[in-house]
N, C-alpha and C positions, 0 to 999 in steps of 0.2 A: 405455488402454495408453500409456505412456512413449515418444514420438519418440527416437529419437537422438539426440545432442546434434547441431547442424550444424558442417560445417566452416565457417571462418572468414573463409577467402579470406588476399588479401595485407593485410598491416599497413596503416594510418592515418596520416596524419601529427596524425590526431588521435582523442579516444578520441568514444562515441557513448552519451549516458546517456539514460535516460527515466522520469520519474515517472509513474506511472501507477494510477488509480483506474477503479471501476466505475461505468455509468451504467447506466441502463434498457436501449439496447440494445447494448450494446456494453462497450468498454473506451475511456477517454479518456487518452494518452497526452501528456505533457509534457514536451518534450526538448530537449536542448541538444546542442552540440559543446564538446568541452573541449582544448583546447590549449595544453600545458604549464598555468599555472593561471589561465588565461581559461577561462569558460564561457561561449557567447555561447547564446543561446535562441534555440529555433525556434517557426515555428508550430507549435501543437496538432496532433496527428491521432488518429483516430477509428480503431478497430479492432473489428472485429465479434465476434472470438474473440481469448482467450487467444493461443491457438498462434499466430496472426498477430503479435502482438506478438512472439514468441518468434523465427519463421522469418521476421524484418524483413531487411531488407538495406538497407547494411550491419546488422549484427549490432550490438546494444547491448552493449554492456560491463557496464553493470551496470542493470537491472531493479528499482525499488524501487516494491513496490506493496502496496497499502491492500486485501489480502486476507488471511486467514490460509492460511500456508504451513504444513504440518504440522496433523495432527489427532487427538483423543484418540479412541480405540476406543471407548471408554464414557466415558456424559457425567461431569462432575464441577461439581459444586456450584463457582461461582465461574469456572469455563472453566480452560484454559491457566494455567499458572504465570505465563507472559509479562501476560496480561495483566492478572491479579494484580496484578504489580508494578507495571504501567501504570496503572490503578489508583489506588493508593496515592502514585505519583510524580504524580499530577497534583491530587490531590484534591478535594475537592467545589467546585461542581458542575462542572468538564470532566470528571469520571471517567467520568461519565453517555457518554462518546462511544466508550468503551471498550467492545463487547458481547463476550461468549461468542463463540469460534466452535461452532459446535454437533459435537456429534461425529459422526464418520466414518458412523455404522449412518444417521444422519438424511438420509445426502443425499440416500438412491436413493429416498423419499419422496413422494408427490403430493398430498399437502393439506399444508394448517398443522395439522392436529389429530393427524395420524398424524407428523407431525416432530417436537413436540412431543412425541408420547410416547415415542417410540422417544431422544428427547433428556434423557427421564428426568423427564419433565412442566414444563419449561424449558425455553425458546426465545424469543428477542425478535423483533419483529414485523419491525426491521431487520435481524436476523439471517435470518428465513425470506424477505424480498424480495431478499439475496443469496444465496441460496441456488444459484442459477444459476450465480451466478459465484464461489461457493466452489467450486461440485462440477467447473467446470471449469479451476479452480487443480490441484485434487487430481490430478484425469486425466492430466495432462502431466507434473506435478512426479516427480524424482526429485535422488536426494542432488547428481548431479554436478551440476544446474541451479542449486543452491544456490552456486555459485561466479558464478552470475548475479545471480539472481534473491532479491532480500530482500524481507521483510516489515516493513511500516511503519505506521505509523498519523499521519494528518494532523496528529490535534492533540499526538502527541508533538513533531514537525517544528517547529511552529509552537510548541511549547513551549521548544526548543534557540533558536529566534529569536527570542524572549525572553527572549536570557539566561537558561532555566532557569527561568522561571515561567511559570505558564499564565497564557494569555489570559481578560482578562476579560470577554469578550460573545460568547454563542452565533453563529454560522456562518449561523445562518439568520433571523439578524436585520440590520437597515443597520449598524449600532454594530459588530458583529460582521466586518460584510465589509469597511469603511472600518481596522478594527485590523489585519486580515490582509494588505489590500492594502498599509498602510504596511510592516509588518515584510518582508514581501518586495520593495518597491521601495528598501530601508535597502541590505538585503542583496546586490541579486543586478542587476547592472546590464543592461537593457535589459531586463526581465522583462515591462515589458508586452507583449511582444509573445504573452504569453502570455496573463496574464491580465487584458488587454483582448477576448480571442478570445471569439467565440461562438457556441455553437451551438443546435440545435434538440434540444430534451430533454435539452441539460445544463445544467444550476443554474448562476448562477455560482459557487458554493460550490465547485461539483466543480471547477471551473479553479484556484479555487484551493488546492483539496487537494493536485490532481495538479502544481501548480508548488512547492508544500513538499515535496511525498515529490521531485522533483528535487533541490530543497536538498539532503535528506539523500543522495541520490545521487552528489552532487558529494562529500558525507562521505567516502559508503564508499571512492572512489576514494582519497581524502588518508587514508584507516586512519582517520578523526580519531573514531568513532562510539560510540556507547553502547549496550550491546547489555540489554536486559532479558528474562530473566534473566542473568550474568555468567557464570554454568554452565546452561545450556539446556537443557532437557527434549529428548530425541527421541522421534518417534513410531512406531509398527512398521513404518512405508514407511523408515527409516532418515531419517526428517526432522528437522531443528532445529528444534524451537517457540521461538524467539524475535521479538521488534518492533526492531527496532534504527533510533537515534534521531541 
């Protein structure tokens, strides 16, 4: 069920953004404070549940996390429009990082073999390892959250800080973590205090997902974003299925 939205408290003198991704147990949050247009970054924190990120205090401005928001009832060859287009804007091989979200009927599911079917015989293996933290995207989300809370995907993020090209070396290779860590120390002054951070059972990969979906966090605040698809799909929770980049 749907929390309330929370009150707000009194005004900031400044705003409160956090990128955030999923790990094994938890949520890994990446945040900064923005002021007028300085972001400065903070350390990482660790979040056991969704909702926690949600009922933070102070309150985040805007949420941009690497789950899908919105879900289709019945599965569809291909997933989401959104990430369709994601996709095809990144092309081969980063598209490869783009999965299905699976639909709606698969979450309440207990194996891989019965998600899979109920998912219309389709399901990626990292689709069904988040499975957890899709099903508790869904529980919480409702329309007015979306004035929070976007959807993003890392390697779009990291594709905007490339000038609009993908990156060339997989995430989970050193070639790959040496390319991400440059485009985000180009970009985003004093970032390491992010992603130099470390924890126990998170990759560095995830520091530094969760410090690009901030990138686009600082976006949505400046309007400046790209949203895929441009007219968005909704889902029957009154959701927007889109990624915005």
């Amino acid at each position: 069920m749907s929390r309330p939205h929370p009150r707000r408290g009194a005004p900031l003198p400044y705003q409160v953004l956090a990128g955030v991704v999923p790990y094994a147990d938890g949520w890994l949050a990446a945040t900064a404070k923005l002021q007028g247009i300085t972001m400065s970054p903070e350390e990482p924190q660790l979040f056991s549940s969704f909702l926690d990120v949600l009922d933070y205090k102070p309150a985040y401005q805007v949420v941009t996390v690497a789950i899908p928001v919105g879900l289709l009832d019945q599965p569809s060859p291909g997933g989401r429009r959104c990430e369709q287009d994601a996709r095809r804007l990144l092309g081969l091989p980063r598209s490869a990082a783009i999965t299905s979200a699976p639909s709606r009927r698969a979450l309440s599911c207990s194996s891989y073999e019965d998600a899979r079917s109920a998912n219309g015989g389709r399901l990626s293996i990292v689709s069904w390892k988040r499975m957890r933290h899709i099903a508790e995207v869904d529980e919480v989300m409702a329309p007015y959250w979306q004035r929070t809370v976007v959807e993003v995907n890392p390697e779009l993020s990291f594709y905007q800080l490339n000038d609009d090209q993908p990156v060339r070396f997989s995430k989970h290779k050193r070639a790959g973590i040496e390319e991400r860590r440059s485009l985000l120390k180009e970009r985003i002054p004093q970032i390491e205090r992010i992603i130099d951070a470390r924890f126990p059972r998170v990759a560095a990969a995830h520091v530094l997902d969760a410090a690009a979906c901030l990138w686009t966090a600082r976006r949505v605040v400046s309007r400046a974003v790209n949203r895929l698809p441009e007219d968005p799909e909704w889902d029957n929770e009154g959701l927007r299925m889109e990624i915005v980049r």
